[in-house]
Structure formats: C-alpha cells, structure tokens
C-alpha positions in Angstrom: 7.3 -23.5 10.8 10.1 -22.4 8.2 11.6 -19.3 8.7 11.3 -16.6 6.4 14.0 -14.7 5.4 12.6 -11.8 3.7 10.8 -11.3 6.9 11.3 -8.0 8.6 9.9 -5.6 11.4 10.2 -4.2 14.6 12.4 -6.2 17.3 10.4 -8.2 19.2 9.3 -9.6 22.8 9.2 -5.8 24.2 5.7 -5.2 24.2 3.6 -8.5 25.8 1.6 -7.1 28.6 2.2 -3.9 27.8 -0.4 -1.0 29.4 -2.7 0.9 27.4 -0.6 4.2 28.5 2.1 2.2 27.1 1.0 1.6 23.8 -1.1 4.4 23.9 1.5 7.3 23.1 3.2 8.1 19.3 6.1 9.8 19.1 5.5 11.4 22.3 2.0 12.0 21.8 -1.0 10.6 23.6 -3.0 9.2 21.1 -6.2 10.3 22.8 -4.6 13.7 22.0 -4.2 12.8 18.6 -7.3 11.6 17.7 -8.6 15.3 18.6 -6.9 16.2 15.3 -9.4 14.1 13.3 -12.8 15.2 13.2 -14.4 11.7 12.6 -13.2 10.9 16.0 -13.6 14.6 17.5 -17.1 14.9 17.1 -17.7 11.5 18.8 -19.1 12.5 22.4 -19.6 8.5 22.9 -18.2 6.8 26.2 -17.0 4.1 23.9 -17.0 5.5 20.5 -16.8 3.3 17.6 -13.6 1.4 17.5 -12.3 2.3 13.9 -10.1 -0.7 12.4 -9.9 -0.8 8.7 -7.2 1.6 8.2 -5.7 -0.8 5.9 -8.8 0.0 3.2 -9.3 3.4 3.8 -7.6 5.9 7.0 -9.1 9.3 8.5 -8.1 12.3 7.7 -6.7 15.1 10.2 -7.9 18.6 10.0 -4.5 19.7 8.5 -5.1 17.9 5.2 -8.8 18.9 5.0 -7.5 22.8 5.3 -5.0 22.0 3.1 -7.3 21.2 0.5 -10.1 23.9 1.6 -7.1 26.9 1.6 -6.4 25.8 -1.6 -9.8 25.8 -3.1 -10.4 29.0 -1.9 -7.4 30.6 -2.2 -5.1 29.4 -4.9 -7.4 27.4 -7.3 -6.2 27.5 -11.1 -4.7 25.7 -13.9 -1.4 24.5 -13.7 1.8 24.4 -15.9 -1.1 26.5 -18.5 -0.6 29.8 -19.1 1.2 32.8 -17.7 -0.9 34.9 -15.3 0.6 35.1 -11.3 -2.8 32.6 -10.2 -1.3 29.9 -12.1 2.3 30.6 -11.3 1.1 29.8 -7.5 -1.2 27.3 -7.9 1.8 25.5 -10.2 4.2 26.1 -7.2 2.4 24.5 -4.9 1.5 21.9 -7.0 5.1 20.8 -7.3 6.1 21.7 -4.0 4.0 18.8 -3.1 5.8 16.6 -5.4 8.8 17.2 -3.7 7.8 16.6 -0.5 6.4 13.0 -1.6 9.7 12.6 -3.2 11.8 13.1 0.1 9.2 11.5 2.1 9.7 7.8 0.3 13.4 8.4 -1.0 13.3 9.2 -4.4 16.7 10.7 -5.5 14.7 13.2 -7.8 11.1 14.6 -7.3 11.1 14.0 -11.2 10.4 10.5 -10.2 7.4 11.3 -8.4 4.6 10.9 -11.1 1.0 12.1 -9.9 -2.3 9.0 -10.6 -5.7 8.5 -9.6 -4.8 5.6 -7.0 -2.2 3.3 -6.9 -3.7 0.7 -9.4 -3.7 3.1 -11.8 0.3 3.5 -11.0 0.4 -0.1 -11.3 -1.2 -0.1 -14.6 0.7 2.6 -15.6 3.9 0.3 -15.5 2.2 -2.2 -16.8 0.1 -1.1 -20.1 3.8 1.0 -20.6 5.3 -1.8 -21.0 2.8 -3.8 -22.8 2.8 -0.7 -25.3 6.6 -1.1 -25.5 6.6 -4.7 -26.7 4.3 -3.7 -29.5 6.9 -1.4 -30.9 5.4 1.9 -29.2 8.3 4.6 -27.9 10.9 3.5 -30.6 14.4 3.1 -29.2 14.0 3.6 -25.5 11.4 2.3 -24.9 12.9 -1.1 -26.2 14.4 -1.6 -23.0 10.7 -2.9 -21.8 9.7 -5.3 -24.7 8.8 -8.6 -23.4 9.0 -11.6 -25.9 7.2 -14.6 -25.6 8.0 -16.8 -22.8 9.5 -14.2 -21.3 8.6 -14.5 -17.4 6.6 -12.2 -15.3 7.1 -13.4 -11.2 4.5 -12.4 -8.6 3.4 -14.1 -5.4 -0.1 -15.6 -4.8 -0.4 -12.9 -1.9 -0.3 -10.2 -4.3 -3.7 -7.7 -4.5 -5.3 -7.7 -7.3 -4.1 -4.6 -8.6 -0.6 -6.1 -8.6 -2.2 -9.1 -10.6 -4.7 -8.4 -13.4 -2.4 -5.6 -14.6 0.1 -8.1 -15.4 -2.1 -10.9 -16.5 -3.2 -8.3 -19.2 0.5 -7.7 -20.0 0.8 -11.5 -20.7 -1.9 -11.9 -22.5 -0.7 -8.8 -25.0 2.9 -10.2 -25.3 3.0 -13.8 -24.5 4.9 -13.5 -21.6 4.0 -15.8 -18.7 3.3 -15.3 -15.0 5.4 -17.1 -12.6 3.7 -17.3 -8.9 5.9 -17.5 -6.0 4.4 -20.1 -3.9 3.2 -19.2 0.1 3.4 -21.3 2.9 0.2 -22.5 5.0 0.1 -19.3 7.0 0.6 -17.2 3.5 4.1 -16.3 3.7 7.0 -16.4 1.5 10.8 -15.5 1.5 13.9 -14.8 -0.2 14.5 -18.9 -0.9 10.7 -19.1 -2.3 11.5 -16.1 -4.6 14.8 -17.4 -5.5 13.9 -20.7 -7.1 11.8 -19.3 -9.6 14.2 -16.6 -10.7 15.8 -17.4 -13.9 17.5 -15.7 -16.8 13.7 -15.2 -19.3 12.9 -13.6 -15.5 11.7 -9.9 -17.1 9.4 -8.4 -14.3 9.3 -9.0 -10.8 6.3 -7.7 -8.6 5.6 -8.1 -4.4 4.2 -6.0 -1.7 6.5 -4.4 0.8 3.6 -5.5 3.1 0.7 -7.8 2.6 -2.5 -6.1 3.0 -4.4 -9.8 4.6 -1.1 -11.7 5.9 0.8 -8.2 7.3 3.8 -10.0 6.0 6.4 -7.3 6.2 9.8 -8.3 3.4 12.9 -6.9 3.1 12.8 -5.0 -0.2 16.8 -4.2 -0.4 17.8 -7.8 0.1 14.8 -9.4 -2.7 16.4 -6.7 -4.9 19.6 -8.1 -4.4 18.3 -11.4 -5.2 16.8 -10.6 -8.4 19.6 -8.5 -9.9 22.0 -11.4 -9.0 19.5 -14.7 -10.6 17.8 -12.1 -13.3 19.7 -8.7 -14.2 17.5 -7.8 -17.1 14.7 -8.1 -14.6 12.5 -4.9 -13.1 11.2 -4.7 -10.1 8.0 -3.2 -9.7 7.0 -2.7 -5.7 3.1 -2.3 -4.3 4.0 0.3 -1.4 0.2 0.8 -0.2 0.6 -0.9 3.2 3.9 0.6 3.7 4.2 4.1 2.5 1.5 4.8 5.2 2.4 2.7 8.0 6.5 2.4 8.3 10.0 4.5 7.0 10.8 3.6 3.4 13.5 4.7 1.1 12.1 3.9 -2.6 16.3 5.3 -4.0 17.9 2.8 -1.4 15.8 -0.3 -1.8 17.0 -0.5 -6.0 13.5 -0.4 -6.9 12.7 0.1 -10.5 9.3 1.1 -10.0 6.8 1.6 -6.7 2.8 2.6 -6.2 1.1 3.8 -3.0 -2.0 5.7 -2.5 -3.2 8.7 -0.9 -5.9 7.4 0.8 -4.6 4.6 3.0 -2.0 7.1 5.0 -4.6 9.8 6.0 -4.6 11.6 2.4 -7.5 12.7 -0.1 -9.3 10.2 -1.9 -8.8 10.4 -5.8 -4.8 10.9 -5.3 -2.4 8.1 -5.9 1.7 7.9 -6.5 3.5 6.1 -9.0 7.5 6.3 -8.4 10.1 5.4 -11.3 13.6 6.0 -11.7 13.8 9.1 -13.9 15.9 6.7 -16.9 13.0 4.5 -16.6 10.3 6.9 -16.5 11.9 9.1 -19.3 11.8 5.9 -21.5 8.5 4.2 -20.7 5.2 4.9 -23.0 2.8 7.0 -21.2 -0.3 5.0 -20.5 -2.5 7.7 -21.2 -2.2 10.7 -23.7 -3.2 14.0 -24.2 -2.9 17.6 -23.6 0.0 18.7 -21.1 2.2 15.6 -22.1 4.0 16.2 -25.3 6.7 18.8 -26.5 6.1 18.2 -30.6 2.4 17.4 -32.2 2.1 16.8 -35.6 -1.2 15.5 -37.3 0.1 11.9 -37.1 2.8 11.9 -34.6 4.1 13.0 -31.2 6.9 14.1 -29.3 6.2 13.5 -25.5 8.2 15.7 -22.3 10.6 14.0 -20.1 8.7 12.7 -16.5 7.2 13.1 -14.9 4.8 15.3 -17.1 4.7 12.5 -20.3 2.2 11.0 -17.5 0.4 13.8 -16.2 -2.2 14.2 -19.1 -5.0 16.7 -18.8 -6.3 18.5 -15.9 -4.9 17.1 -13.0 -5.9 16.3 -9.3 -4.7 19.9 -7.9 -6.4 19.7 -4.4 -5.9 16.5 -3.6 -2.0 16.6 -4.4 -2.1 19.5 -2.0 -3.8 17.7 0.2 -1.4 14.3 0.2 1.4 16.5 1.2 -0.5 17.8 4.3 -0.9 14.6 5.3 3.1 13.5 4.5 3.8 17.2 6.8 1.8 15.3 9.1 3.3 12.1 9.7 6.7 13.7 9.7 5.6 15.1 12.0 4.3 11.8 14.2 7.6 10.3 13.1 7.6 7.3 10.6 9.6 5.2 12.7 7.2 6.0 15.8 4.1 5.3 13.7 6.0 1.3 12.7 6.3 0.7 16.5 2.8 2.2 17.7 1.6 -0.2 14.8 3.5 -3.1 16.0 2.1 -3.5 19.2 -1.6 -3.2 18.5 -0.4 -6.5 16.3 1.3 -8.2 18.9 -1.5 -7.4 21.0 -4.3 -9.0 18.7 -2.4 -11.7 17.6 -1.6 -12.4 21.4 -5.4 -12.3 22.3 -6.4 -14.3 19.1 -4.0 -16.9 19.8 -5.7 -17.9 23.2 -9.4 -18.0 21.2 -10.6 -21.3 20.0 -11.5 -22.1 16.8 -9.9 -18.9 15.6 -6.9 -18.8 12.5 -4.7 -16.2 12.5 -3.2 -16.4 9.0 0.2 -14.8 8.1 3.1 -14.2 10.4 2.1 -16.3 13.8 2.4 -15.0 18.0 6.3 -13.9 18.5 6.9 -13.2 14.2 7.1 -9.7 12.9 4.2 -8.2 10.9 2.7 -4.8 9.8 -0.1 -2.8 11.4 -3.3 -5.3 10.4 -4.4 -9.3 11.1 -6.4 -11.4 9.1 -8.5 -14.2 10.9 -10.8 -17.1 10.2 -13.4 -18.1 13.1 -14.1 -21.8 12.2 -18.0 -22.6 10.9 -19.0 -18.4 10.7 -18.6 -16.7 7.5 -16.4 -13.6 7.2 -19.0 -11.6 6.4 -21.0 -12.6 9.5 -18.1 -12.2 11.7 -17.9 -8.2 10.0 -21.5 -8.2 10.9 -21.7 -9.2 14.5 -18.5 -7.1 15.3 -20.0 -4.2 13.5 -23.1 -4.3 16.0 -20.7 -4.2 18.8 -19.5 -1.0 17.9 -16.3 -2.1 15.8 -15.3 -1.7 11.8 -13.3 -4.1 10.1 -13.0 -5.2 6.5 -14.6 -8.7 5.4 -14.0 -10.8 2.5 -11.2 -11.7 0.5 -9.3 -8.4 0.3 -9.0 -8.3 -3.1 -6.8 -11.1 -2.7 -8.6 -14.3 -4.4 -5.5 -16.4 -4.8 -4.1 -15.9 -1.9 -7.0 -17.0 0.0 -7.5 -19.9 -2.3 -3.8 -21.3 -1.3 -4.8 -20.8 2.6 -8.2 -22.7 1.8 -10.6 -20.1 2.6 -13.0 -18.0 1.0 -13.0 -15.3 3.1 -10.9 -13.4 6.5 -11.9 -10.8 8.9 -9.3 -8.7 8.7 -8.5 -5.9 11.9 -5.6 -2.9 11.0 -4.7 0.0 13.0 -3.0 3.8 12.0 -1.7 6.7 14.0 -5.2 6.8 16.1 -5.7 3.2 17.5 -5.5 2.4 20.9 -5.2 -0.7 22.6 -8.4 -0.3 24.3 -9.7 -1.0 20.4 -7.6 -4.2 20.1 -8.5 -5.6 23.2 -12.1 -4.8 22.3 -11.6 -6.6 19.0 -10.1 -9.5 20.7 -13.2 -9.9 23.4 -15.7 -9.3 21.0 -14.2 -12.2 18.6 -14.4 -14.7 21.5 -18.1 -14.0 21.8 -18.6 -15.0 17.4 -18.5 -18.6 17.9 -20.7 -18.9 20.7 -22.8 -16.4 19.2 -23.8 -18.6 16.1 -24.2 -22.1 18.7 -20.9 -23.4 17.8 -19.9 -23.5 21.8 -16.3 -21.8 22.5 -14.3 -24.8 21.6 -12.5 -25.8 18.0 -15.5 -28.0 16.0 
C-alpha cells in the first residue's frame, strides 16, 4: 500500500494487547467513573448495558451541559443583543461568553470569527451560498474577492460527506465553476500527492475533512494548506471539522484555514447548535446567507447596510440555550483533556481494527492494522448487507450506524453500497470494542455463509 502523506495521528505500536484498565482511564479518569456523568448510561442498572458506538452520528450528553441549558432556561432566559433592560444584558453576556470559549477552544485568533448555525451543514452552506451570492454581483466590492468565473475549479475528495458536496455542487451549477474530485485509493484514502496533482492556478476553492467520518482518515490540515497556497494562492480553504472538533486538539488560527464547520451535537453538545469559523477579513466580506432582523446597521426601503461578523450571520432569534449548552460541553472536555480524549480514541481503534483484521470475510476500509486513524471504523462483512449487520449487532446489545454515511461516492469508489461503521467518545471502553469485535465474527455464520471468505 502507498503511503499517505497527509496521514496523521497518535504514535503508534503502544497500545496492542493493551488491558481494559489500560485503555480504560481518560485523562486520569476511570471511564466507568465517567460514564456516571451521563445519564443515558447512569440510569442503566444492566450487567452488560448496551454498548453505545455511534458517537460519530450523534454523542451523549453529560449532566453539565443539560444544567447548563436547564439553569439557563430558568434563570436567565431573554432576548439577546435587543433592548436594554438588565435580563437581556445577562442573557447577552452569557451568550457571548460562550462564543469565546468556542473561539479559544478550536483556535480562532478572535471570537469574532466564531459565527453561531443550526448544524454544521448549514455552516457549510453558509460558505457556500455566500459565495455563490458573490459571483452574482451581491456584497459590491468586498465581497468580489469570492466571485468564481466559469471554469473556475472547486476541489473536493470523493470521501467528502455530503454536506461538504451538494453545497458546492449548487455553487457550480450557479456560477459555472467546476468540481475537481481528488481521487482515493482502494481502502478510501488520499494524501498530499493526490491533492497536489489537481491543484492548479483556475484552483478557487478547496474543501476536505480533517477526519473522515467512514474511513477515520486523519490529514494534516497545516501541511495541505501549505500545499494549496503554494499550487493555488487565490484558493480558499474551507475545512469539515465534525469528526475532529469533538474527538482530537485543533487550532483552526494555526492550520491557515479560511473557513471551518463542526457541530454541537457530535462532541457531547445540544442538538440544534452548529459552528461556522471564518477569518474575521473573510467573514466581514462574505454575503450573509440568510437575512433579517439583528444583521444590518442601515435599512432603507430598497437597500441594506449589514454589521461586521459575526452578527451579519446571526439573523433573527437565535439558538440561546443550546449555545449555552455547547460551551458546557467545550468546559467539559477541557476538562478530560483534548489530547487525552485523541489517545483514549486511538486505542479503541487499534483495538477493533486489530480484532477485525483476524475475522474472515470482513473489510476494514480506510487506514489498515498498524496506520493511524480517528476514533470510528467502517467494515464490510462479505454476502450480509450493512443494514443486516446493524440489525444482528443491534439484538446483541450494540449500536452502530449502517449505510452509506452520507457518503455515496465514496462508497461507490470502494465498491460498496453500504458499511457498518463502529466509533467511540470519552465513554467507551474496551470491553465495548471487544464486544463489537466477537459479535461481528458471529454475522457470517449467522446468515449460513460458514466463517471463512466466500
């Protein structure tokens, strides 16, 4: 197999064999101790309760952010930035002192560059209708940094989710622009030589995930950066942060990113609650997707004057509790320790892919046994669909995701329609991953297919 240079993660060949003690603590804490925090698992007077593995689509949620959002509610509930009286003067407080804690948490030089959206596709199509507005003539003078002409290029790989694909497809289809895929390898990987060879100088937009939410593919954001401002300066870079933000240290500032979106919901926040991150020159310039009250400074009958970020974004009543809840949840992890979380993560991996790698008839796809990789693993049990894999592990007592991850492409260059796909957070124990492991040896059988490869 070709190496991948954009490949990055923890250092490896440390954790084989490793004892459930072992990978059992986070950042000094037993993680039977921290699942007491989260009531889904707390309330659970099971033996063997079920094993929870589909982090990757949606995590728990500790007690802190759900009294964060309840004190709140009952507390401090009002309008923000409207009006004058001392309930919105809180209410507004904490409202942006949430902002800047999401802003230190990922890096961003400036909580200005913190903008507030429903999820993280709506970030992404934020950047994207922006710019698509821009290139129709929309935001004058600064906002012509954005136009795209056509044949102008848009990159992405064929592992990106859908929400970092249909957004741009739209933006093509509005300017005449043309998407550029960066081609994966047989396992779904790609690198810094794969990106590079499709970089040229009509190269206006260039979108990836930090990490892929089927292959686990982790990249190194600084270096593609790099890459693209050397082969195409008048690019942007526009980075899907959802398996990252949540899972693993990142520093939006020091990658050079021109743009970033992660939700709430995958890294133990409120649903509803989403993050789009933009350098303020950018974010000052681009055209809001969305319009209305709370956005403007100037409104005339037949014209507007919109505020600087990130409040030219932040139209209409906006998502109080649930901002107040996503900083809980960053106080939280802080408090786990990002870089403790990445190497709790890692070895429930190692330990799948380990266990997988010994089953017949059984495809691991992304990163293989002994390569780096996020917190999750994809797999295809030869002659059983995904969805009846999800079915028979979900009778034993264990939840996964099944399908094709919002990832159609992607599975269409690995040849399959569909992957069971296993991912872990702060409150998975190896017990769970060897559980998925013997409980994915028992599919094939299960169905008459014997436990050899067909």
């Amino acid at each position: 197999m070709r190496p991948h240079p954009a490949a990055l993660g923890p250092e490896r060949g440390t954790m084989v064999g490793m004892s459930h003690t072992d990978t059992d603590t986070v950042g000094g804490r037993a993680v039977r101790d921290i699942r007491r925090d989260f009531p889904a698992f707390a309330a659970s007077g099971d033996a063997r309760p079920t094993a929870y593995l589909d982090s990757a689509a949606t995590s728990q949620r500790p007690s802190a952010v759900l009294d964060a959002e309840r004190d709140y509610l009952e507390h401090d509930l009002a309008a923000v930035h409207r009006g004058a009286s001392a309930a919105t003067g809180r209410s507004t407080s904490r409202f942006e002192e949430a902002r800047a804690d999401l802003a230190r948490f990922v890096g961003a030089a400036d909580e200005r560059e913190i903008v507030w959206a429903q999820n993280a596709t709506d970030a992404l199509n934020m950047v994207a209708l922006g710019i698509a507005d821009a290139s129709a003539g929309i935001g004058g003078a600064d906002a012509a940094r954005f136009a795209l002409q056509p044949g102008d290029e848009i990159v992405l790989t064929e592992a990106e989710h859908h929400a970092n694909l249909l957004p741009w497809q739209r933006v093509a289809q509005r300017t005449g622009a043309v998407l550029v895929p960066v081609k994966v390898d047989v396992n779904g990987c790609w690198g810094a030589d794969d990106l590079a060879a499709v970089l040229g100088p009509r190269t206006r937009v260039v979108a990836f995930a930090e990490v892929s939410n089927v292959t686990g593919l982790i990249v190194r954001v600084a270096d593609l950066v790099a890459l693209v401002r050397e082969r195409a300066p008048r690019a942007m870079v526009v980075l899907d942060a959802c398996q990252s933000v949540p899972h693993r240290p990142v520093d939006f500032d020091g990658y050079g990113v021109d743009f970033a979106a992660f939700s709430g919901h995958k890294m133990l926040g409120p649903n509803g609650i989403g993050v789009l991150y933009g350098r303020a020159d950018l974010l000052d310039a681009l055209p809001p997707a969305r319009t209305g009250g709370s956005t403007i400074t100037r409104v005339s009958f037949d014209s507007a004057e919109f505020l600087p970020a990130p409040q030219r974004f932040e139209s209409g009543t906006q998502p109080v509790s649930q901002v107040i809840g996503l900083a809980a949840a960053v106080r939280y992890l802080d408090g786990i320790g990002m870089g403790a979380l990445a190497a709790h993560e890692a070895a429930f991996a190692e330990r799948v892919v380990d266990g997988v790698a010994a089953l017949p008839g059984v495809r691991i796809v992304g990163p293989q046994a002994g390569e780096a990789r996020g917190g999750l693993v994809s797999v295809a049990v030869e002659g059983v669909h995904a969805h009846d894999v999800g079915q028979f592990l979900d009778d034993a007592g264990i939840v996964v995701r099944v399908g094709h991850h919002c990832a159609q492409p992607l599975h269409r260059a690995l040849g399959l329609t569909a992957t069971t796909r296993a991912s872990a957070h702060v409150y998975t124990t190896a017990e769970e991953a060897d559980r998925f492991v013997s409980v994915l040896g028992e599919v094939r059988g299960f169905f008459g297919l014997g436990t050899g490869a067909a």
